[in-house]
N, C-alpha and C positions, 0 to 999 in steps of 0.2 A: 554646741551641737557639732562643730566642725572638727575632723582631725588638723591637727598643727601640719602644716606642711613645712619643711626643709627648701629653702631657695637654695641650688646650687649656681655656680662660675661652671663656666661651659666645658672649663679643665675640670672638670670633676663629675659629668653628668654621669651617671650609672645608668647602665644599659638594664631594660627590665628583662627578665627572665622571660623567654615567650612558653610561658609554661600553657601544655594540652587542655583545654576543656574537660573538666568533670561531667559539665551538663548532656541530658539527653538528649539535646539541639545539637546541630551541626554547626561548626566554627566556618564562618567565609573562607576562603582563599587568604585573604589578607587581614591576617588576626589584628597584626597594629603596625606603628612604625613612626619614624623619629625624625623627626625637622629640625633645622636649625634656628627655629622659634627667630620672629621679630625684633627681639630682644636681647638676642643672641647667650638667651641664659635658659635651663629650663626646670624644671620642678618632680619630686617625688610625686605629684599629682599623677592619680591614675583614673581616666576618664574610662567608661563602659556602655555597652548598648547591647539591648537583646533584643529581638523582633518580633515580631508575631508571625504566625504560621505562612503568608507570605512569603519572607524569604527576602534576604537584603538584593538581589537580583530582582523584586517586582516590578522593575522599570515607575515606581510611583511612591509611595509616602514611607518604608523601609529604606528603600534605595537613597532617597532623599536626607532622610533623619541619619543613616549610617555617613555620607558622604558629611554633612555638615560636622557630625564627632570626629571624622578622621581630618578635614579641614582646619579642626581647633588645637586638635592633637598637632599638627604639622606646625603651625604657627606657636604653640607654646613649646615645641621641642619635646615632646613626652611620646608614651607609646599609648598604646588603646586595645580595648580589648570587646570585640564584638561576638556572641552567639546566638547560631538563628532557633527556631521553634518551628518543629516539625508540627507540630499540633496545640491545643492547651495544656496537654497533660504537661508539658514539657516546659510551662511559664514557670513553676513553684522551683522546680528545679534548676531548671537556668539560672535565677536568679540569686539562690540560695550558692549555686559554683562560682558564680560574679563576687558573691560578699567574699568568701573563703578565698578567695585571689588578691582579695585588699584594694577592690575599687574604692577609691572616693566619692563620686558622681556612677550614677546609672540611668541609663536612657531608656525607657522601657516606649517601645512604639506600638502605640494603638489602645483604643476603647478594652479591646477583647484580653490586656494585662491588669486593666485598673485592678481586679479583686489581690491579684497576686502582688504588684507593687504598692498596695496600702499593704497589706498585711508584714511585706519584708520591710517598710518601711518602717512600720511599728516596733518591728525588731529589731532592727539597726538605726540606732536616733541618731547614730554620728556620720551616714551619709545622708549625702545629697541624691534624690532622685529626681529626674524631670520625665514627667510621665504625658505623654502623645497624646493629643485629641481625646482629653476626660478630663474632670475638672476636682477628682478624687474629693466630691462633699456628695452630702443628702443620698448615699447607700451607692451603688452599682449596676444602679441602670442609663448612667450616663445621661442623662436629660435632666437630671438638676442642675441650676448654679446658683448658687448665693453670692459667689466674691470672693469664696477662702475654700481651701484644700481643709479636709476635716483632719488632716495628718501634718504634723507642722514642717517636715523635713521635705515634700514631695511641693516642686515645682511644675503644674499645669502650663502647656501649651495649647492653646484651642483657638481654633481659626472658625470665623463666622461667614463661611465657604457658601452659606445663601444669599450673600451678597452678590459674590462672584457669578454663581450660579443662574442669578436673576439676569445675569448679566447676556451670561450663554442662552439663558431661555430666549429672550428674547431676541435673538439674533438667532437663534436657530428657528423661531416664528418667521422672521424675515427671510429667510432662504430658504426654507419649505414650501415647495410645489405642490404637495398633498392636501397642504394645511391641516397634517400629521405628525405631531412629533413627541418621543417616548425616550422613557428611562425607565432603568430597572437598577438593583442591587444586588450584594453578596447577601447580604443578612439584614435584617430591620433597625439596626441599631442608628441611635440618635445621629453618630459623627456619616452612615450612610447618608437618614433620611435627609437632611441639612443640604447635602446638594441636592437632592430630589424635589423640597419644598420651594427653594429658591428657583429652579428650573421650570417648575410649574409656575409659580408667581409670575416670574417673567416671559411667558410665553402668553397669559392671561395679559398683564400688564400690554403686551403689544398688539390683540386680539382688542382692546376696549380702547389702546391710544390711535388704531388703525381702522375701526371699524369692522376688522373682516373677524371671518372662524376660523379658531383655532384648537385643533385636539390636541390635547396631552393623554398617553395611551401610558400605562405602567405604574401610574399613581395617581393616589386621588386625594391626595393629603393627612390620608389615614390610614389606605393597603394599596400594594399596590404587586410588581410581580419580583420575586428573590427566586435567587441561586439555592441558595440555601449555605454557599463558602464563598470562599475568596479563592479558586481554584480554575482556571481554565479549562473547563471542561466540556462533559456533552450538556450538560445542565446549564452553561453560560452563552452554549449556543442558542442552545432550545430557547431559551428564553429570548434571545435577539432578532430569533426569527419569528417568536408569536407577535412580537410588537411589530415586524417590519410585513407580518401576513393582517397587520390593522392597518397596512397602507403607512406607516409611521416613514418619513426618509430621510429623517433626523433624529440619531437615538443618542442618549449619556448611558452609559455602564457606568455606576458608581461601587466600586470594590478593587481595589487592585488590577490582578492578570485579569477577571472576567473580561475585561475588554478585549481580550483574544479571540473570548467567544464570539463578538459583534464581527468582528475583523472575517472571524471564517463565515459568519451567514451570511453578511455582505457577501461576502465571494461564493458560496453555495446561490444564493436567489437570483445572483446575475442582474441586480435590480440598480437603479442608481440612490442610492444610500449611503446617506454620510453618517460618522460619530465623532463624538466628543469626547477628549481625555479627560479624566480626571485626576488630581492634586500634581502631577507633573507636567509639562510638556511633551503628550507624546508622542511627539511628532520628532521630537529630540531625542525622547529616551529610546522609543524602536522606531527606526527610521524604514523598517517594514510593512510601516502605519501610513506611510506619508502620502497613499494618491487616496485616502480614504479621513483621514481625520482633519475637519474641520476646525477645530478650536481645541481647548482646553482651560477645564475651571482649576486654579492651578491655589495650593497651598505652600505659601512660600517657608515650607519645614525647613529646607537646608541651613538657611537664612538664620532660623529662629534657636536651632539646635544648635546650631553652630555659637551664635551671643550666651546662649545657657552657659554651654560647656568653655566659653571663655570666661565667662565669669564665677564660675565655679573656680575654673585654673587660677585666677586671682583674689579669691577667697570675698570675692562681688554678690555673692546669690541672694537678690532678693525674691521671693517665696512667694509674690503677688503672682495669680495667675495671668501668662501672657494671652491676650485675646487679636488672634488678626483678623484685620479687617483692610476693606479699600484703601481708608484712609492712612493706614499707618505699612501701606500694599505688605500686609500677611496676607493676602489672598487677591485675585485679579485672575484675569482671560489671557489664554497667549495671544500669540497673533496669526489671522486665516493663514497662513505661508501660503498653500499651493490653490487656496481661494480667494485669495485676494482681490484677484481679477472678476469672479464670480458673484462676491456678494454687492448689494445693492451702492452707489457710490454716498448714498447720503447714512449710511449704517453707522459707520466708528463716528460722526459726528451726533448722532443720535445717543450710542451708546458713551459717551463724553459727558452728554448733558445728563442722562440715567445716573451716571458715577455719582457726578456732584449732586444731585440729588437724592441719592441714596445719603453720602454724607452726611448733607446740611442737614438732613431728615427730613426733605419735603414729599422725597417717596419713602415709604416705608415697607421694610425685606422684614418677614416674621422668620423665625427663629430661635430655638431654645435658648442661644445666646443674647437673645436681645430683639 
């Protein structure tokens, strides 16, 4: 299945051509670039990543899965080659410029590629792709899983972020004053709903271990409110401000940038309203965020992308799909930063005993993954 790779001596590395993008995506700023690998040897291996409409600047799960590719690229000595997607029309193609370039490995991030990376998959047996939050079996609506990629060359990464998420619910129960708290999304799509379900769970979950009421405003475990993209727009505000005109003073944006939108109605309603990031720290990634975000339900993509694409570099791939979870931390909460002081002092000791519990499975987090 695999091309033969060539190990070179470090006197011998061949520099890759940084040859222009064909596709009708736009290339990052920094197409690839070359480490002096671990090793100090490195390989014709050509590692690749293309994004979805996002944009490897989304401060969240692009940003994340690009930094991990170029993290493995540095440590194996090799160059890389990333381009973004203005839209979907621009997946088939991408991807099709990627093969014609002579990648190895291709990283295709997000639900909203699966159609396009089974399909190229199908037509190039001799690479390796590792395909973002989808599990590429039982068709293309992303909420099936069996255990196997229905495509033999395509390695799934899928993080079971309703764990996480039960996690933020319920600490976002605990520090709501309203006893209001809402999420909304870009799209309905399974790898969305996932924190949405888990969020709810755990805001319920601390409403029955507390005694008190608790709403959850944006979802109801089957509709709930969408953007309609992954776009920071007037659409991602609108939406932040109907859940924060339900009295909500605790909201998850689940999509990307949408959280920019939360960020301006917070600062349009003049209210005191907190939110939560999702799959990265964003409190890290825009430090713009930081007197307004409380937590974050965090996918540790970098992480995972990064062990792919070393093991690919080392002709390692096994094909099983990777599933994160608490216990193996593919997935987990950041930390309050600038509320620390704020939330309840017996909270992170409650939410400790939640984790291990989720684990052993004495609480149980629903989920398409499990």
């Amino acid at each position: 299945m695999k091309k033969s790779r060539k190990v070179l001596s470090s006197g011998l590395v061949a520099l890759m051509a940084a040859a222009s993008l064909a596709a009708c995506g736009d290339a990052p700023e920094e197409d690839g670039g070359t480490g002096s690998g671990s090793d100090s040897q490195a390989s014709d291996f050509l590692p690749c990543i293309v994004s979805d409409a996002g944009g490897f600047d989304d401060k969240s799960f692009n940003q994340l899965s690009y930094e991990g590719v170029k993290q493995a690229a540095d440590e194996l000595g090799v160059e890389f080659k990333g381009v973004e997607s203005n839209s979907e029309n621009d997946y088939a193609p991408n991807l099709e410029s990627l093969v014609g370039q002579g990648c190895d490995t291709i990283v295709t991030v997000g639900f909203a590629l699966a159609a396009a990376t089974k399909e190229s998959a199908k037509a190039n047996p001799d690479i390796e792709y590792v395909l973002i939050d989808d599990s590429a079996d039982g068709g293309d609506d992303g909420a099936t899983f069996d255990g196997k990629a229905d495509v033999e060359n395509i390695k799934p990464l899928l993080y079971d972020t309703a764990q996480a998420a039960f996690l933020a619910g319920y600490a976002a129960a605990d520090y709501s004053k309203t006893g209001v708290v809402g999420t909304y999304g870009g799209m309905p799509f399974p790898t969305v709903t996932i924190f949405m379900d888990g969020f709810k769970q755990g805001a319920e979950y601390y409403a029955k271990e507390k005694g008190k009421d608790i709403e959850v405003v944006g979802w109801d475990g089957k509709n709930g409110s969408f953007t309609g993209g992954f776009e920071a727009n007037e659409a991602a505000t609108s939406t932040a401000k109907q859940l924060i005109d339900q009295d909500a003073d605790v909201i998850l944006p689940v999509g990307g940038p949408i959280y920019q939108g939360a960020v301006t109605a917070i600062e349009d309603t003049g209210k005191d309203v907190v939110m939560l990031g999702a799959d990265a720290d964003v409190f890290e990634t825009d430090p713009s965020t930081q007197d307004v975000i409380f937590t974050s339900v965090l996918k540790n993509m970098k992480v995972s992308t990064y062990e792919a694409i070393m093991d690919a570099g080392n002709d390692n791939v096994d094909f099983t799909p990777y599933i994160g979870t608490l216990e193996n931390d593919g997935v987990g909460i950041a930390p309050f930063h600038n509320f620390e002081d704020k939330v309840s002092p017996d909270l992170q000791g409650e939410l400790d005993d939640i984790k291990a519990g989720i684990i052993d499975g004495s609480i149980k987090v629903n989920s398409y993954l499990g």
